[in-house]
C-alpha positions in Angstrom: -1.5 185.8 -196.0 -0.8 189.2 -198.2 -3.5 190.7 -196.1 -2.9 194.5 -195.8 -2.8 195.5 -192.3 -4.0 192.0 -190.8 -1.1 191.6 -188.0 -2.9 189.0 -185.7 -2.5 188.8 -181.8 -3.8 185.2 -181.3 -5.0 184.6 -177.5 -6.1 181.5 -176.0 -9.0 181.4 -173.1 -12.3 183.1 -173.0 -10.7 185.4 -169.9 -7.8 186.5 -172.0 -10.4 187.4 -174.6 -12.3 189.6 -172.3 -9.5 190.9 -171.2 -8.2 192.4 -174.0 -11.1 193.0 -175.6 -14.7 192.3 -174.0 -15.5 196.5 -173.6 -14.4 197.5 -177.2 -17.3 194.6 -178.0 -19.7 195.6 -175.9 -19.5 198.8 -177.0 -20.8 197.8 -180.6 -24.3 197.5 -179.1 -26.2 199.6 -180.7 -24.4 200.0 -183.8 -25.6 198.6 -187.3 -23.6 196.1 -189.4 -23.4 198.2 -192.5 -20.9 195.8 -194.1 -18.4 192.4 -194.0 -15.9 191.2 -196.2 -14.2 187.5 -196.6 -11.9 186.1 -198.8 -13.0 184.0 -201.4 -11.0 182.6 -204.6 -11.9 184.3 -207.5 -12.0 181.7 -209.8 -14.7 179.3 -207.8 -15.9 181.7 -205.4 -15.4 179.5 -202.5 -14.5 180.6 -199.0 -11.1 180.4 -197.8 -12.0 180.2 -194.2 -8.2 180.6 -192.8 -8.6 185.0 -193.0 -10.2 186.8 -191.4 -14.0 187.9 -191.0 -14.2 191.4 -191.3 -17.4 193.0 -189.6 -18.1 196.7 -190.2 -20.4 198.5 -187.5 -21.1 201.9 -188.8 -17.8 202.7 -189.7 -16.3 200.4 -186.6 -14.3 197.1 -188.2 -13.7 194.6 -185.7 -11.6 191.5 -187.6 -12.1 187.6 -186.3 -10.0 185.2 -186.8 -9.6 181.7 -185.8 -6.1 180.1 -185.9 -5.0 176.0 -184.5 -7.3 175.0 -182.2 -7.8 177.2 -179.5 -6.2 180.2 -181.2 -7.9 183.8 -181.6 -7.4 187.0 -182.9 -9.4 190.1 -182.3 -8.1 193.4 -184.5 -9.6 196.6 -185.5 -9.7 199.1 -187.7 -6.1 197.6 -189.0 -7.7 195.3 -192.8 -8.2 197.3 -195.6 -10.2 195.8 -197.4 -10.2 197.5 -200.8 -6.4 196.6 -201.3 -5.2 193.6 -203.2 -4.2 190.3 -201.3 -0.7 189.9 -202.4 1.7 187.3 -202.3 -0.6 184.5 -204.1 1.3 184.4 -207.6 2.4 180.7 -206.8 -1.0 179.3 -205.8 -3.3 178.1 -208.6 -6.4 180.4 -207.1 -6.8 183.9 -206.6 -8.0 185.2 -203.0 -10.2 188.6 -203.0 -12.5 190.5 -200.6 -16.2 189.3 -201.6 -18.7 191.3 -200.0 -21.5 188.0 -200.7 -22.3 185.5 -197.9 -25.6 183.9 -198.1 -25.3 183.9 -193.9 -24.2 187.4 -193.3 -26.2 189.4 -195.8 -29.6 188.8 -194.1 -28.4 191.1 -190.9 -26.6 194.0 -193.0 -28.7 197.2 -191.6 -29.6 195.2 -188.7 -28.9 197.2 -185.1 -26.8 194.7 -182.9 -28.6 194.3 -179.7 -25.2 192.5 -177.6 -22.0 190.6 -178.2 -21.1 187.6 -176.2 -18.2 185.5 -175.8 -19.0 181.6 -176.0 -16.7 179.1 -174.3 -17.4 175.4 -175.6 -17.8 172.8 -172.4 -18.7 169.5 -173.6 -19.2 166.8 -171.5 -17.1 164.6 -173.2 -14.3 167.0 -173.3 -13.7 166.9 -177.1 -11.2 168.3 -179.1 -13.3 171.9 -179.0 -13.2 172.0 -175.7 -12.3 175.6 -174.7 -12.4 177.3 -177.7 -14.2 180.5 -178.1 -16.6 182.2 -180.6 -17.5 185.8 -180.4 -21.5 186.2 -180.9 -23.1 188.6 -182.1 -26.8 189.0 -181.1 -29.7 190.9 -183.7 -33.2 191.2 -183.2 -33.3 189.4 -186.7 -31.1 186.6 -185.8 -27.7 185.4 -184.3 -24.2 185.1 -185.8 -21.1 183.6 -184.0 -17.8 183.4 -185.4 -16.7 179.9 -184.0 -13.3 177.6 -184.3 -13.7 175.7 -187.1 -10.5 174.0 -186.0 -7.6 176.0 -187.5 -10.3 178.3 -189.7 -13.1 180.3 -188.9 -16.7 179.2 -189.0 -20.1 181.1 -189.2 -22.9 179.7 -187.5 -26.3 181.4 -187.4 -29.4 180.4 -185.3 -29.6 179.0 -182.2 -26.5 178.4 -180.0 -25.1 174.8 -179.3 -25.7 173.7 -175.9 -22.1 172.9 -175.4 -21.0 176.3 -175.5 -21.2 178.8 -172.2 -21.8 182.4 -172.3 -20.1 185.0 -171.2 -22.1 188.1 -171.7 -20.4 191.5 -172.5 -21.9 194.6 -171.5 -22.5 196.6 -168.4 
């Protein structure tokens, strides 16, 4: 993707998630989001929801990214966001870092209260079946990074009732 330092370790499952990285996203309780970044094409200014979402917790950047259908990838610390995306001369858009989201800017300076981990369980066992979203829980609101099959997707407000939680925390 010409993304420096995105080198993405897609998992599948909810437990393989945890696994790997359910503590490091507990431990953002308590920390402000004092930042994001996405990429968006310069020239339209819409969303190209294939990278990553970069959250920045007081100086703590966990990166999201949803890949196929059941595909995801937790990094941190690794996007630098300030660098070019490279690699796009052959594409008729340009991608940059935007630091605008009408969805993510109301919770900048907000103190995150928990993060969980939502498995989707419909009863009709659709195609989302067992993909996961990370969740992140404000007093002001909530924001989940969900499959948007092969791309990420923000959702804010309540959860779906087809998803289960799995808290995170002590």
């Amino acid at each position: 993707m010409g993304i420096s330092g995105f080198e993405p370790s897609f998992m599948i499952g909810v437990d393989a998630i945890r696994q790997a990285h359910g503590s490091r996203l507990a431990r953002l309780a308590g920390r402000r989001l004092t930042g994001f970044a996405l990429v968006r094409f310069a020239e339209n200014g819409d969303w190209f929801a294939d990278c990553p979402v970069v959250l920045d917790f007081d100086g703590l950047q966990v990166e999201i990214c949803h890949w196929k259908l059941d595909e995801l990838s937790i990094g941190w610390d690794t996007i630098d966001t300030a660098a070019t995306i490279a690699g796009w001369e052959w594409f008729e858009l340009t991608p940059q870092w935007s630091h605008n989201d009408e969805h993510l800017e109301p919770l900048v300076g907000q103190e995150l209260g928990e993060v969980t981990l939502l498995e989707r369980q419909s009863a009709d066992r659709d195609m989302a079946a067992g993909t996961v979203a990370v969740e992140f829980i404000f007093s002001g609101g909530c924001l989940r990074i969900a499959n948007g099959f092969d791309e990420n997707r923000i959702e804010v407000g309540g959860t779906d009732p087809d998803y289960v939680g799995h808290r995170l925390g002590p």
